[in-house]
C-alpha positions in Angstrom: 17.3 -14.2 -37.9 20.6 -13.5 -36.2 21.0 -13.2 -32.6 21.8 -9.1 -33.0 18.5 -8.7 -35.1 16.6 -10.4 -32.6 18.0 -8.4 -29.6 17.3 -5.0 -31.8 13.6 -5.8 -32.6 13.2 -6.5 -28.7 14.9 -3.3 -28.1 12.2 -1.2 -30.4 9.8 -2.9 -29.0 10.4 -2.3 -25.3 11.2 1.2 -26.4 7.7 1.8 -28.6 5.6 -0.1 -24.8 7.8 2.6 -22.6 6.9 5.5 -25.0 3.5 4.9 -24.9 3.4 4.3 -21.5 4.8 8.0 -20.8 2.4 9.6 -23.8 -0.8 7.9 -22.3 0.7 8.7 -18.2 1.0 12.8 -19.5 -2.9 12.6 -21.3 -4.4 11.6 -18.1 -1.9 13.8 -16.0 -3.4 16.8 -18.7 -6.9 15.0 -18.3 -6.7 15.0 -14.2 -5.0 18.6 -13.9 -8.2 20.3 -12.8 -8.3 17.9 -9.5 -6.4 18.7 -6.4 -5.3 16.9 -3.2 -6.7 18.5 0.0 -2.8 18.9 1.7 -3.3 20.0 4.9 -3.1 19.4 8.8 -5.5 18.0 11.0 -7.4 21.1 12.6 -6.6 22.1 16.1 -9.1 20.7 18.4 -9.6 17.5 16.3 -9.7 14.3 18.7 -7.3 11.5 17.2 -9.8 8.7 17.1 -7.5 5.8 15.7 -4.7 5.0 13.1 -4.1 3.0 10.8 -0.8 1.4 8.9 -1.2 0.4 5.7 -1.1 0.7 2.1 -3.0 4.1 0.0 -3.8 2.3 -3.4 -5.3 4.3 -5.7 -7.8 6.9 -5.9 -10.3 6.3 -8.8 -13.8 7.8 -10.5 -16.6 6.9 -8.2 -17.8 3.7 -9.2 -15.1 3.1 -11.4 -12.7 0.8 -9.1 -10.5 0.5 -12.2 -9.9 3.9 -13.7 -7.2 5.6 -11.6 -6.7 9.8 -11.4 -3.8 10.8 -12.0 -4.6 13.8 -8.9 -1.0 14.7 -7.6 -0.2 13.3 -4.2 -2.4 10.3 -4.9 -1.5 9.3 -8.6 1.0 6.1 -7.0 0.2 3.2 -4.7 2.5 4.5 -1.4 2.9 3.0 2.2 0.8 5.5 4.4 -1.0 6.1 8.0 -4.4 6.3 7.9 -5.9 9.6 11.2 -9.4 8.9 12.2 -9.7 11.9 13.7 -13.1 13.5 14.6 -13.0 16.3 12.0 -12.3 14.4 8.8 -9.2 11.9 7.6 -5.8 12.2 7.6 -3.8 10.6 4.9 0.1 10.9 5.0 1.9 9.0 2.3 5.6 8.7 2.2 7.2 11.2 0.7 4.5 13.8 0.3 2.1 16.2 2.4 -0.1 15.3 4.5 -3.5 14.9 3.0 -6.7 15.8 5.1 -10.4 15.2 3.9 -12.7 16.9 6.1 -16.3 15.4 6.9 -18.2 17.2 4.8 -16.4 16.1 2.3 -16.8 12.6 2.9 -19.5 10.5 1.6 -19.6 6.9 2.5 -16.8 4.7 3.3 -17.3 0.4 2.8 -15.2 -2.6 2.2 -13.9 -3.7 -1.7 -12.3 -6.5 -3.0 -11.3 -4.9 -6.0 -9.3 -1.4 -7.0 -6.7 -0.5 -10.0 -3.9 -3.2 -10.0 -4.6 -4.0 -6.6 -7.2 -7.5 -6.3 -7.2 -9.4 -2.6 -9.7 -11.2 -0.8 -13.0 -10.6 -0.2 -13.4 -7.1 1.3 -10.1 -6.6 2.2 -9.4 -3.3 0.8 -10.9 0.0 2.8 -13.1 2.3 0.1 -13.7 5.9 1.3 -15.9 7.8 -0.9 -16.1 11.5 -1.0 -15.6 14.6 -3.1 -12.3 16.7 -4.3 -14.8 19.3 -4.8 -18.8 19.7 -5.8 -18.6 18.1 -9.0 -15.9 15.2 -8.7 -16.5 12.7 -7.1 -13.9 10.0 -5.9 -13.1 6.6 -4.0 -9.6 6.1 -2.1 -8.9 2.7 -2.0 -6.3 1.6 1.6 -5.3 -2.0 2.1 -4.6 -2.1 6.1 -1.7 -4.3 7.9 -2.0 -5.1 11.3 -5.8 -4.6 11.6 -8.6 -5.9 9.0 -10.5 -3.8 6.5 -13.7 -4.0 8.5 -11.9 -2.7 11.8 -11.0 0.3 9.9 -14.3 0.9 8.3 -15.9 0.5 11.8 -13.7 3.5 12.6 -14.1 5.9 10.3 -17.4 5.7 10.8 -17.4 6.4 14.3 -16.5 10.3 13.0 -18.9 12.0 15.0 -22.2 14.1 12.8 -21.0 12.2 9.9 -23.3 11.1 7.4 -21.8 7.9 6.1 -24.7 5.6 5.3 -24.3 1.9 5.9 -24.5 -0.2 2.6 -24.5 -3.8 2.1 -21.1 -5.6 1.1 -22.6 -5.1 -2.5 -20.8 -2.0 -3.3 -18.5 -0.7 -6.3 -15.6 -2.5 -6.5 -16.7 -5.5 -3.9 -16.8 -8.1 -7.0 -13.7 -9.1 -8.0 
């Protein structure tokens, strides 16, 4: 096989992965087009309970730490700030709208190990659980700097007359 041959087989073949990567990105795009981001300020009167630095990394099916939405706003792993505030979450990713998730919304919120091409030590990752709307629910997944996973979790669930239940460390996507 000459050195030309070799070089155009590569070619194809890098061309045939990158095609398939864009057919299989626009399914789940077509798949995900019913879910929306909440974009939107924090509500006047909300109390700024603490923030966080960090890394969003993937918003995924509940329970399913490994099957990313494709949701625009929150289809790409971004740098992002992380708003306790005492009316829901704050979310702003670089680059795009700020993201709030009130507390009704908002279901539990727990330490993982374990999300879509993201894998660190034990319980390092932040998992906030709660619904794009009554019949979809999600997990965010948010990898803090500066202050450890369980910090943050102690914070959000300081959100007053929330209802974020306390689980063991046993929870989807703690196993890695």
């Amino acid at each position: 096989m000459t050195r030309e041959l070799a070089m155009l087989i590569m070619v194809l073949i890098a061309t045939l992965l990158i095609t398939a990567g864009v057919f299989a990105w626009r399914r789940r795009t077509k798949r995900d087009s019913g879910l929306t981001a909440p974009v939107g300020e924090i509500p006047a009167g909300a109390t700024v309970l603490a923030e966080f630095s960090g890394l969003y990394v993937a918003t995924t099916r509940r329970g399913e730490p490994l099957e990313r939405l494709a949701i625009r706003g929150l289809g790409f792993r971004s740098r992002a700030d992380l708003i306790v505030t005492t009316h829901g979450i704050a979310l702003d990713l670089t680059g795009k709208p700020r993201l709030f998730i009130p507390t009704g919304h908002l279901d539990d919120v727990a330490q993982a190990t374990v999300a879509i091409d993201r894998v660190v030590e034990r319980d390092g990752l932040v998992r906030v659980s709660w619904r794009v709307d009554e019949d979809s629910p999600v997990d965010s997944y948010f990898r803090a700097q500066g202050a450890s996973a369980r910090a943050v979790v102690d914070a959000l669930r300081t959100i007053p007359h929330n209802l974020l239940p306390v689980h063991p460390q046993t929870t989807p996507g703690s196993n890695a």
